[in-house]
N, C-alpha and C positions, 0 to 999 in steps of 0.2 A: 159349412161356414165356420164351423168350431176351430175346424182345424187351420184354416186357412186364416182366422181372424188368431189364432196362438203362435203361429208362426210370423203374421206379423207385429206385434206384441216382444215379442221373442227380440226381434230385428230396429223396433222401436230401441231399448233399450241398448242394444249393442252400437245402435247408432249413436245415441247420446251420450255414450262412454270416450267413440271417438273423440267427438265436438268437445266434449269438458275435456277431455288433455289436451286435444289440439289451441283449443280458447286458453289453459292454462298456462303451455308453457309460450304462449307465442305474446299474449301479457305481461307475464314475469320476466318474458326477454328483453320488452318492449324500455327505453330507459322512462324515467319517475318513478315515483314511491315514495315510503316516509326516510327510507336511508339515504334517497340522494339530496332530500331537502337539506339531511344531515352535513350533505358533501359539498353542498351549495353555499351553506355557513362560513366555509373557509375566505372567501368574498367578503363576509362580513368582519366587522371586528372583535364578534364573539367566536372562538374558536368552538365546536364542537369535545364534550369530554370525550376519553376513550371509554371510559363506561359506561355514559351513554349509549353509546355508536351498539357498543356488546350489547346492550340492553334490547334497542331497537332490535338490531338482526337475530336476536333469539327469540322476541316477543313474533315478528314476522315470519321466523322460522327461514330468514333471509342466509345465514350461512350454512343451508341444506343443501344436500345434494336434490333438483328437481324431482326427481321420483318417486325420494323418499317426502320431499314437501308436497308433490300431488298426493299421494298414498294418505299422507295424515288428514289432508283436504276432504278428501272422498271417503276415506273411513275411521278417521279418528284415529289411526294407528299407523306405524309403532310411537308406545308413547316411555318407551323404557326397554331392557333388555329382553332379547328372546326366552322364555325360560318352557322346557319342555320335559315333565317326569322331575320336576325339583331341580332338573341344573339346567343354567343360564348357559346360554347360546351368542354366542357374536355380540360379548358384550365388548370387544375391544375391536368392532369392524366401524373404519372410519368412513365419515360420509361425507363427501369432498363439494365441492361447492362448483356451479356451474359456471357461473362469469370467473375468470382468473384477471387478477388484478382491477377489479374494477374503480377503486381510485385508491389513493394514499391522502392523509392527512399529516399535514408539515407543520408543525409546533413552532413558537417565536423562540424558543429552547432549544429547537434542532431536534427534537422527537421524529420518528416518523411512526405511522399506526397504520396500517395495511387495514383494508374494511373488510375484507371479504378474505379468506384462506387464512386468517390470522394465526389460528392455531387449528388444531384438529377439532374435532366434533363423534361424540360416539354415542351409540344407541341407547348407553344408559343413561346418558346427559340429560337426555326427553323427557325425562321422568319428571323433573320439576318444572317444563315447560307446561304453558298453558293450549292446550287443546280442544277441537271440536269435538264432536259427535260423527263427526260424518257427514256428507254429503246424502250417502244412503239413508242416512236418520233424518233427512229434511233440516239438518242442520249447516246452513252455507256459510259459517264463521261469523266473522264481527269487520264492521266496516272497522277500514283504516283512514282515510280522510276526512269524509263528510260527516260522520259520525260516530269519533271513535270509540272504540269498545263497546256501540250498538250493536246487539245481534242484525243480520243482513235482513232475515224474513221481518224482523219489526219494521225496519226500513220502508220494506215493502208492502205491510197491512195499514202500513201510515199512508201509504198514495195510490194499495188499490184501487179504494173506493173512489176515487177521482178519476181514474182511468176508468174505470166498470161504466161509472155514467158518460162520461164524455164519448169514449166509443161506443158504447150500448146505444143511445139516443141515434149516433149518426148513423150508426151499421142500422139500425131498423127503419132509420127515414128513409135512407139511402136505397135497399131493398125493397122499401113497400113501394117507393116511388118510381124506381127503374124497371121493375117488371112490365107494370102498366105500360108506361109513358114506351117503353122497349115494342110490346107486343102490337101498341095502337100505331105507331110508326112503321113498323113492317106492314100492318094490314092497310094501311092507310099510303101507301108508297108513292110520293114524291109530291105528297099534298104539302099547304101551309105549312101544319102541324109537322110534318116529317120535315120539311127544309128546315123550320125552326128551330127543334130539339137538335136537328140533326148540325146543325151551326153552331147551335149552343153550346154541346157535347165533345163536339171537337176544339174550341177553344177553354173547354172542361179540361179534356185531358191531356191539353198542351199546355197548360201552366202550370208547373210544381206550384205543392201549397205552401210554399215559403212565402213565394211572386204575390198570392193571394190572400194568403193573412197576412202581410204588409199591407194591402192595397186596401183590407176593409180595415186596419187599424185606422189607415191615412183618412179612407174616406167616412167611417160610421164612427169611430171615435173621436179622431182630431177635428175633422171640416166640419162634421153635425154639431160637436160642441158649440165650435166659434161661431156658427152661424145661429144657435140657442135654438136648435130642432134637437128630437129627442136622441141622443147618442147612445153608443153602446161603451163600456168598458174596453179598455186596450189589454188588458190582461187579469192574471191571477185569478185565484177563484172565488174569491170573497171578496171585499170593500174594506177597507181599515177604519174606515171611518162612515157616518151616516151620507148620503151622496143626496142633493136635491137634483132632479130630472127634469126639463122641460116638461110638462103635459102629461108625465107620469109621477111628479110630486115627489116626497121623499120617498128614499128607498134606505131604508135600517141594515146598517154593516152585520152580516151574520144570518140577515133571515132567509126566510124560502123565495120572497123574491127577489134577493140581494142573489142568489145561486142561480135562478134563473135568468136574472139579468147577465149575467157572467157566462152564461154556459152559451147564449146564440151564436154569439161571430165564431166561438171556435167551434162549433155544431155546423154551423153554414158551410164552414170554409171545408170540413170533413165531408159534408154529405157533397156537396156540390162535384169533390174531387170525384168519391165514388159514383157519386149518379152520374155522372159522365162518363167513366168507362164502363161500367156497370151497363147502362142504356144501351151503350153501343154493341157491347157484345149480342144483349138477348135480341135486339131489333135483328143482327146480321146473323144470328142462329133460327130465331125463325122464320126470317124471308129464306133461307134455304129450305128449312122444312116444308113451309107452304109454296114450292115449286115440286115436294113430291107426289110420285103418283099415286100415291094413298088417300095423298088429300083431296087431289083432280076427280077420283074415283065415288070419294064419300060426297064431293057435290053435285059429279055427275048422279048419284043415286038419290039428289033430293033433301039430305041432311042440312038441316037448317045450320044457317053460315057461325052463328054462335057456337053451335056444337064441334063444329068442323074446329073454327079456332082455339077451345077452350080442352076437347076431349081430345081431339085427333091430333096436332099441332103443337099446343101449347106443350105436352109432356113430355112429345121426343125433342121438342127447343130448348128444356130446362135441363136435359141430361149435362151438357157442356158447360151448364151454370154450374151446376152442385160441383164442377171441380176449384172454378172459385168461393166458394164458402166453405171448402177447406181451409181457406188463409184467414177468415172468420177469427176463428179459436185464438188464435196469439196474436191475432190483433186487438181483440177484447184486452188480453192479459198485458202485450206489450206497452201499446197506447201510438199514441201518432209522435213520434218525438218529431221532426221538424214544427208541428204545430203546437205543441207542447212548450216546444221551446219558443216560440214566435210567441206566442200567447203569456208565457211565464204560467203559466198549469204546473201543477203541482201534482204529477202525474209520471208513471212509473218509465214511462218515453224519459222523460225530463230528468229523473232520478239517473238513466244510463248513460245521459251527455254529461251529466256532472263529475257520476263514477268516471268517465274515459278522460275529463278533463282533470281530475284531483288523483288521478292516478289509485282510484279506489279498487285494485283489481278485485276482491271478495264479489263487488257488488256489481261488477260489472259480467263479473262470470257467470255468475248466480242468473243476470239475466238471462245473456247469449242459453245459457243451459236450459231453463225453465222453457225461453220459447221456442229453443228448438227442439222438446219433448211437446209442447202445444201442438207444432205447425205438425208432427209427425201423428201426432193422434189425430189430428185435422183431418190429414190424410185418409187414413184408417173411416173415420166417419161417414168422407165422402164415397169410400169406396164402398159402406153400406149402405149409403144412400144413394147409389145408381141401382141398385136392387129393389129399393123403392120406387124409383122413378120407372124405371123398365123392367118389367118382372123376365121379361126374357135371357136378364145379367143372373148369371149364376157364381157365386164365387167359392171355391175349393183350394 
């Protein structure tokens, strides 16, 4: 298993090298930024300065050549000339810029200022630019939009914790709920109980959670209010202010039941989605197992029916699961952004619709990157967890 878990290890990382240039340059290609805000001004009546404009594109590292701007991204370098044994190397190698012509600025003067290719760019220039650490250093730059000159990871330990609980709550309702309610439906086949969930489950997992956290803002928020029954909050995670509740009295903006009053609808709306695919899989994973002749065999011999479902059945049912809670892991970290966003959460889903909307690409990268290093150790985990499940998996 050493070898076989180091080589995947190995291919994890090589993976996530792709994805961060592919994610990088296909962002930076993408048009917004703080330069075109700059470009946008012309519309206005304030004309952008041209010192500005240099200001911005050097602070962004926006008139770089892409490779040399992923490079500095990923490792903090070059941040000045090459220098190797006491003499400088390629201090006059120019670094040209990827968009050509990207827009012009026209003066009421008759100026004209070129944004991009203005003048050359050379490796020594870097030297008084301001730079990361690295990518490799856990350093993923400084928000440009949302939060400027914030480092990205702060960004991100300001809305962990709000994603950790909000997905943590519903991934464990959602799993302790769907195993059961999964296993008593198969054994139980084409009873009440099985038509029920099994109705339930399928308009579960035909409704994106968009359709569904509208529909409890409309009805547990909006209708309970006006009808003076006890409602739920339509968003955010806290209360701004003290809130009176029908039948639950006041509830104090900030406390532990102010958070928990906040956390159900979008806890509901999470679990429901997954207990409804969730159910369905393990119900249809082991009604095939208990059609094996292993199973037929262990009751033909007298094995009491509980053992048969819980020893015999349940384990080889659960193998197909463990490949869903690989996607476990970067859901914890990512967060549910549609419900994120429907809810107004303040959660690290929601942090990456803003990045993609404000053109924040640092923070938007940082995500894409971070969760697909999650989903691929996901990966990894579940594959030593079918070793778990079935000792007969050997992995090399």
């Amino acid at each position: 298993m050493t070898n076989y878990l180091i080589r995947r290890f190995v291919l994890v990382f090589v993976m996530a090298f792709v994805v961060s240039l592919a994610s990088f340059v296909m962002l930076y290609s993408a048009p917004g930024g703080p330069l075109e805000q700059l470009i946008a001004m012309q519309s206005t009546t304030r004309r952008p300065d041209p010192d500005e404009v240099e200001r911005v594109m050097k602070r962004y590292d926006l008139d770089l050549n892409m490779l040399v701007r992923y490079l500095r991204w990923l490792t903090g370098h070059p941040r000045g000339p090459i220098v190797i044994g006491g003499q400088e190397f390629f201090s006059d190698l120019q670094v040209g810029c990827l968009k050509e012509g990207l827009a012009r600025l026209v003066y009421p003067d008759g100026r004209v200022v070129e944004i991009n290719c203005a003048k050359p760019v050379f490796l020594r220039d870097l030297a008084d630019r301001p730079s990361s650490n690295g990518v490799i250093m856990l350093d993923f730059g400084r928000s440009q939009q949302l939060a400027r000159e914030q480092p990205v990871i702060e960004l991100f330990e300001s809305r962990l914790g709000n994603t950790l609980l909000l997905m943590g709550i519903s991934t464990f309702l959602a799993i302790a709920l769907s195993i059961p309610i999964g296993i008593y439906s198969a054994v139980k086949q084409y009873s009440r109980f099985d038509y029920f969930f099994t109705t339930l489950t399928f308009f579960g997992s035909g409704m994106p959670t968009l359709f569904t956290g509208v529909m409890g803002i409309l009805v547990f928020a909006l209708l309970f209010q006006r009808l003076g029954l006890p409602y739920l909050p339509a968003g955010l995670v806290e209360s701004n202010r003290d809130a009176v509740v029908p039948l639950l009295g006041t509830i104090k903006a900030g406390s532990f039941a102010d958070r928990v009053w906040h956390l159900i609808l979008p806890v509901a709306v999470l679990t429901f989605f997954n207990l409804a695919g969730w159910t369905r899989f393990i119900r249809s994973s082991m009604l095939e197992v208990l059609r094996q002749d292993y199973v037929r065999t262990a009751r033909a011999k007298g094995v009491i029916e509980r053992l048969v479902i819980l020893k015999h059945a349940l384990r080889n049912a659960m193998i197909p699961f463990v490949t869903l809670l690989a996607g476990v892991l970067p859901t914890l970290f990512g967060g549910a952004i549609i419900t994120e966003s429907v809810f107004n959460w303040a959660g690290i889903g929601r942090l990456f619709i803003n990045a993609l909307v404000a053109s924040d690409y640092p923070v938007a990268i940082a995500y894409v990157l971070i969760s697909t290093f999650l989903t691929l150790i996901g990966f990894i985990i579940s594959d030593v967890l079918y070793t778990v499940v079935d000792p007969r998996i050997r992995l090399s």
